[in-house]
N, C-alpha and C positions, 0 to 999 in steps of 0.2 A: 504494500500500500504506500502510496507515496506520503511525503512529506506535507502536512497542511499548510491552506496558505499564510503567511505574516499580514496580518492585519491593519494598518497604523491604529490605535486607540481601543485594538481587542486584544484578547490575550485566548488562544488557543485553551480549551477546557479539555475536550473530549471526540473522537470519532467512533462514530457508526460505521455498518456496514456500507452505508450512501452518505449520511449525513454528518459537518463539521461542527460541532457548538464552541462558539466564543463567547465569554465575561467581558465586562466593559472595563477598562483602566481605569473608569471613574467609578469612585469607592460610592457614589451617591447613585446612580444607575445601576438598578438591579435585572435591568432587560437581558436577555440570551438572546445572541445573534446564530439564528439558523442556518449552515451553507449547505446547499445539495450540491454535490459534487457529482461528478458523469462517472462516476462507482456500479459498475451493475455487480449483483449478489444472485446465487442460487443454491440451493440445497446446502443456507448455513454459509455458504463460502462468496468473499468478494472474486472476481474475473477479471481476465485481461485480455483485452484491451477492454477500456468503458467504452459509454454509448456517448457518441459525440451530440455536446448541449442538450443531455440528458436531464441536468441541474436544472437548466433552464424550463423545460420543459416541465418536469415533476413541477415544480417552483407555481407555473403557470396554471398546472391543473387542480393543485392542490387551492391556490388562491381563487380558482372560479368556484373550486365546491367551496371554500368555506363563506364567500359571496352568499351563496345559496341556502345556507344551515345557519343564517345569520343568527337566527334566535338560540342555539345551541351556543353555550358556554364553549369559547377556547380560547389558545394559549396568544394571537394574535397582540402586539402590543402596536402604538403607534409611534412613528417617528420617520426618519429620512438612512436608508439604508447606504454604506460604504461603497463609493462609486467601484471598487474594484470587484464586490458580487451584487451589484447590483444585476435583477434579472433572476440570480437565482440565489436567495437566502430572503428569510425573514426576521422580522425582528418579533419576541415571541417573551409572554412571559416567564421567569421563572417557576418550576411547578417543582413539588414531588411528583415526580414521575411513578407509577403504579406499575407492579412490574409483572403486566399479562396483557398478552394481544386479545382483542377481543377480536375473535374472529366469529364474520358469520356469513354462511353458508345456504344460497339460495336455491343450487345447483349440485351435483353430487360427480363431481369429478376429480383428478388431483388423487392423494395420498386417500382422501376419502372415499373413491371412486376402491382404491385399493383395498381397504379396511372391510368396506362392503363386500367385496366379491369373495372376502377369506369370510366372513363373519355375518355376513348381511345388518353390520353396526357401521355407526360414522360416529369417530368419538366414544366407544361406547354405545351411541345413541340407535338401540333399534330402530330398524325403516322397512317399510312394506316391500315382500319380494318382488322380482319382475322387475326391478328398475334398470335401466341402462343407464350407460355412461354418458353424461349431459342432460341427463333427466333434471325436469323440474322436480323441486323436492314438495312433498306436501304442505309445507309449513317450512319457513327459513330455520334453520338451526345456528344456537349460539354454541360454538364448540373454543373455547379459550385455548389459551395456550403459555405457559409458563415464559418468560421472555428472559434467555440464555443470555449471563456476559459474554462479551463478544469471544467470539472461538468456541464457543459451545456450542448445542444443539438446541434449540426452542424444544419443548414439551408440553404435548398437548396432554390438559389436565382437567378433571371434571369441575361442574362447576359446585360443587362439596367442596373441593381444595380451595376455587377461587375463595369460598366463605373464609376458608379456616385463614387465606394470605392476606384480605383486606376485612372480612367482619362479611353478617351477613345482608345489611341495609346498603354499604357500597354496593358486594359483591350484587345485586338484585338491582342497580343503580346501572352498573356498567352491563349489567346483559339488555334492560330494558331501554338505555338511549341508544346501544348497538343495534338493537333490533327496529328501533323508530327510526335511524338515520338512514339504515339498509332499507329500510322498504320506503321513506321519500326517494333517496339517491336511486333505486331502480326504477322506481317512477316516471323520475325525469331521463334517465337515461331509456328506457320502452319511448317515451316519445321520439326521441334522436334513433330510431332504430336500432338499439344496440340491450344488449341483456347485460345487466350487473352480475354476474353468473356468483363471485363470494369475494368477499373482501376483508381487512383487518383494520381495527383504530384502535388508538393506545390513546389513554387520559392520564391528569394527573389532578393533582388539588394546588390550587394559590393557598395563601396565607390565612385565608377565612376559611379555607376547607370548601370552597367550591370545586365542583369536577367540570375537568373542562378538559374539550380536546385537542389531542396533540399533533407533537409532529406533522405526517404529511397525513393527507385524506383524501382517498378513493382515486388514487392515481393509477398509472400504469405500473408500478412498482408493488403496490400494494392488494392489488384488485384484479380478477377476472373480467375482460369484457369481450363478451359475444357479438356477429353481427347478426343481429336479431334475424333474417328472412335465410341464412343460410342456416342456422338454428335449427327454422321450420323446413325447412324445402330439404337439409343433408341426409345422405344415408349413409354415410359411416360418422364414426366420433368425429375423425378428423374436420369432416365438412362441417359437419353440425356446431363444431367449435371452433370456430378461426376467429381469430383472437385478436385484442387490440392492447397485449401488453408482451412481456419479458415472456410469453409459454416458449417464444421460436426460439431464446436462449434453452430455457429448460429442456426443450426435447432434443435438441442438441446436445448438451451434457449429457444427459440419460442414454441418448444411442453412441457418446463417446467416450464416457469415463464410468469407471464401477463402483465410484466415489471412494478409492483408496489413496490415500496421497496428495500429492496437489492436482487440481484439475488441470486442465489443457486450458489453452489459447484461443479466447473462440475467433473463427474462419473469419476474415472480413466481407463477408458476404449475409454472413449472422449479424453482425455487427451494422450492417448497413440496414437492413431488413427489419431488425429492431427499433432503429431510428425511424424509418419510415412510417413502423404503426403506432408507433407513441406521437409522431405527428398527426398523422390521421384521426388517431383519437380524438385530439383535441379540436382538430377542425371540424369532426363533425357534432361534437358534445357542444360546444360552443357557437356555432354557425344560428 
């Protein structure tokens, strides 16, 4: 992973697997400066080469949903961002960060799709037999996931543990705005012809103990997105799923590494192809 950038008037905190956080040098600003970096990540692991003006992009998408969820609590702070990430970072408040993705699940494909076919469970979570891969699910499921320090694996965890890691009136807080944000966001994205197929948001609490959310949201990083009429009209997985985020990364890995060691280099051709449906996305989510 490369070196972060030097900020004038920030001081390097911390990186993600995509994202840079910086503290202010002023002891009186408590704000956290966000930077998306062109970092792509898959199964746990960052890749090489990134996806060019990827930052920018995530940055872009995440700014329109939070435009849209305006009445939802988050970490959004105001001010005038450093010309040098200007584009892609924001300025965001300081939170306790909660330390579980909420993830939720519209659609049954993915690691779930897998879980299913050994078990006919997603999470644990029994599901009615017969279903295929890209199936609508009967109801969205909130399936968490324990959020690994970096280099670790995320773990998905029921939502009994979520009680026992934040209590059980949070834990009941963060599946119930998870599941009210997923079904406005697929809402609006059905109109733009596209299916929210699952997505993750991570919250945290300001100083008064409000929950509010984080990081990025419902981007291409974070989220499945279908186009909806290939959906309906596909007859294999493939068709029925074509995607408008990082899967062309994922199924690349998966048919070229057996996740032992470090991964491969993905093809520039991967790389270009990725870039292209993270713009698409946008253009048509936003159009």
């Amino acid at each position: 992973m490369s070196s972060p950038l030097q900020i004038p008037g920030w001081r390097h905190i911390y990186s993600g697997k995509v994202r840079d956080l910086y503290a202010s040098e002023d002891p009186g600003d408590t704000r956290i400066l966000v930077v998306a970096s062109d970092r792509v990540s898959a199964f746990d692991f960052v890749l090489s080469p990134g996806i060019p003006h990827k930052g920018e992009l995530l940055t872009t998408l995440s700014s329109w949903w939070f435009d849209r969820l305006d009445d939802v609590p988050n970490h959004i702070a105001p001010g005038e961002l450093p010309d040098a990430v200007a584009g892609r970072a924001m300025l965001a408040m300081a939170l306790e960060m909660l330390p579980i993705e909420c993830v939720v699940r519209g659609y049954i494909t993915g690691s779930g799709w897998l879980e299913y076919e050994h078990s006919g469970t997603v999470c644990g979570i029994p599901l009615p037999a017969g279903l295929r891969n890209g199936d609508r699910l009967p109801e969205p499921l909130f399936t968490p996931a324990y959020k690994a320090p970096m280099g670790e694996h995320d773990e998905n965890i029921t939502f009994e543990k979520v009680v026992e890691l934040v209590g059980a009136e949070r834990a009941a807080q963060l599946r119930d705005t998870s599941l009210a944000v997923y079904a406005r966001a697929a809402a609006i994205a059905e109109e733009k012809g596209l299916i929210l197929a699952d997505t993750k948001f991570e919250f945290g609490t300001d100083a008064d103990g409000i929950l509010r959310l984080a990081d990025e949201v419902l981007t291409s990083d974070s989220s499945r997105y279908w186009d909806a009429e290939t959906w309906r009209t596909g007859a294999t997985p493939e068709e029925r799923m074509a995607s408008f985020d990082k899967q062309i990364v994922r199924d690349w890995l998966a048919a070229h590494w057996d996740r032992q060691g470090e991964p491969p280099e993905l093809p520039a051709d991967i790389v270009e192809r990725t870039a292209d449906r993270y713009r698409e996305l946008i253009g048509r989510l936003t159009s």
